[in-house]
C-alpha positions in Angstrom: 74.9 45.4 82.6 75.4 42.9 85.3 72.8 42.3 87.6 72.7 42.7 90.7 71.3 40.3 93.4 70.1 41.7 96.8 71.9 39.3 99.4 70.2 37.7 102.2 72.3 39.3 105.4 74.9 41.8 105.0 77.1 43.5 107.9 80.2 45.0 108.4 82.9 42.6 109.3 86.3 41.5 109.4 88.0 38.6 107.6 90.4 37.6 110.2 93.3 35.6 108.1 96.2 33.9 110.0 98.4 37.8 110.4 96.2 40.0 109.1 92.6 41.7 109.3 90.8 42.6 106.2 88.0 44.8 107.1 85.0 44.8 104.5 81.5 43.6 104.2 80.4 40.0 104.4 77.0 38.8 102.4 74.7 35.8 102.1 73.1 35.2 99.0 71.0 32.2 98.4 73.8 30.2 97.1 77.0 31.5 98.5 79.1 33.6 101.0 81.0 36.6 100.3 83.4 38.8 101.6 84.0 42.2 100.2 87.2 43.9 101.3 87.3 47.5 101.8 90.7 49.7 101.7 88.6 52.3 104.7 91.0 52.6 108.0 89.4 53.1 111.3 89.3 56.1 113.1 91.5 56.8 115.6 88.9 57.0 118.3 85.6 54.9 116.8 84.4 55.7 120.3 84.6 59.3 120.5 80.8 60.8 119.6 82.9 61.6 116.3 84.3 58.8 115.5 80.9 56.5 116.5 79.5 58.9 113.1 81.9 58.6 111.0 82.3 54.8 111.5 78.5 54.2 111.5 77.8 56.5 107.9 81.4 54.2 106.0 79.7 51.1 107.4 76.1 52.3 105.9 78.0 53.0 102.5 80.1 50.2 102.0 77.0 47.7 102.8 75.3 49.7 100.3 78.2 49.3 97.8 79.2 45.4 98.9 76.8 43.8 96.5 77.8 46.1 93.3 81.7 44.9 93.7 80.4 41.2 94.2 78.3 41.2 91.4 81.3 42.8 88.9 83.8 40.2 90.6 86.7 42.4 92.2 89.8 40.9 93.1 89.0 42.1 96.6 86.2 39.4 97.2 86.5 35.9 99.2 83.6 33.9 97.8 82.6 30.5 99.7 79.8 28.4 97.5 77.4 27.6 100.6 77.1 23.7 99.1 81.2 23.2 100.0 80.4 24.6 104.0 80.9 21.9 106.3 80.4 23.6 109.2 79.4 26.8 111.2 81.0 27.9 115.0 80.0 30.5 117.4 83.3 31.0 118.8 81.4 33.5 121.6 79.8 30.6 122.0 82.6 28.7 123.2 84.0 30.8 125.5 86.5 31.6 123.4 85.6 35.3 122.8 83.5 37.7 124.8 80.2 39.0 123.9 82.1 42.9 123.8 82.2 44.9 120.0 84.3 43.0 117.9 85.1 40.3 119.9 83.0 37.4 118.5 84.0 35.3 115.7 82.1 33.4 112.7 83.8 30.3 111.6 82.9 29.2 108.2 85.0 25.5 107.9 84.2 23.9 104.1 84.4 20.1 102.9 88.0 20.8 102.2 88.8 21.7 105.8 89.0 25.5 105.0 88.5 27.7 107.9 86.9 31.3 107.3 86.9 33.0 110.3 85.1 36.7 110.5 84.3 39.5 113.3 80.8 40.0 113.0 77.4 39.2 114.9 77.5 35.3 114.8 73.9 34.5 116.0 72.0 36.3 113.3 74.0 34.8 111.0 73.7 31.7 112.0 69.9 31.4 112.1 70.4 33.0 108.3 72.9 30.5 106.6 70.9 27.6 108.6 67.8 28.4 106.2 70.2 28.9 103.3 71.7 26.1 103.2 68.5 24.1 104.2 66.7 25.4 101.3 69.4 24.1 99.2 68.9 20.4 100.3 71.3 20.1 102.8 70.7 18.9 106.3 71.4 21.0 109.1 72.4 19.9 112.2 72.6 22.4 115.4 75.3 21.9 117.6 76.5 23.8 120.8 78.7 25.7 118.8 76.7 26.6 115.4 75.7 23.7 113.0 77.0 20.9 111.4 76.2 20.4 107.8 75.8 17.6 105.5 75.9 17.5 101.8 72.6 17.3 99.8 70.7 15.0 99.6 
C-alpha cells in the first residue's frame, strides 16, 4: 500500500499551458510541487446559487482525492521537485491580472527556465513555498513580484 503524504497547501487550480487550461488540484509537499489534473467540466453558470454548490462540493472532493493520485503516480500529474524552482511571481502583483476569481496567476519558473504558470490564490502560496523551500536549505529572496531562489547551500 502506498503511503500517503498529507501536502502542505492544496487548492483548486488551473495549470494554464501555452493553448490550453488543465483544471485540477495543485499541492505543496515538503519537497515538491504538484499538479493533479482533473477530467470535471465547469458548470454552465458557477455563479448561479446552483452552480456556486456544485462547484464548491467537486472542489472539496477532488482536494480530498489530489494526494491519493499523486501518491499512486497518475499520468495526469505535473510534478516540480521544489530544489530545481528558480523563481516565484505574483502576476496580480504586477498588474498583470486583477485581483477578481480566477484572474491571478502563480508562476513557478525552475533552474532550467521552465515556466509553470497556475490560477490560483498566489499570496498564500507564496508565504507557503517560501518556508518550503527555506527549510530545504535554500535562500529565499523576496522580490516585488514573489521570490527569488537560490540553490542550497
Amino acid at each position: 500500500m502506498t503511503e500517503i503524504a498529507k501536502p502542505i497547501r492544496s487548492e483548486t487550480a488551473e495549470w494554464v499551458g501555452n493553448r490550453n487550461k488543465a483544471p485540477g488540484t495543485l499541492l505543496l509537499y515538503p519537497d515538491k510541487l504538484v499538479h493533479v489534473s482533473s477530467r470535471r467540466q465547469m458548470p454552465i453558470s458557477r455563479f448561479s446559487p446552483q452552480g456556486f454548490v456544485a462547484t464548491a462540493i467537486a472542489d472539496a472532493v477532488e482536494r480530498n482525492q489530489a494526494p491519493k493520485k499523486a501518491a499512486v503516480g497518475r499520468a495526469d500529474i505535473a510534478e516540480i521537485p521544489l530544489d530545481s524552482i528558480a523563481s516565484v511571481e505574483n502576476l496580480s502583483a504586477m498588474g498583470r491580472a486583477t485581483r477578481v476569481f480566477h484572474d491571478r496567476h502563480l508562476v513557478v519558473t525552475t533552474s532550467e527556465m521552465i515556466a509553470y504558470r497556475f490560477s490560483c490564490t498566489p499570496d498564500y502560496w507564496i508565504a507557503d513555498m517560501a518556508k518550503a523551500l527555506a527549510a530545504r536549505g535554500h535562500h529565499v529572496l523576496p522580490t516585488p513580484q514573489g521570490l527569488a531562489v537560490s540553490a542550497r547551500a
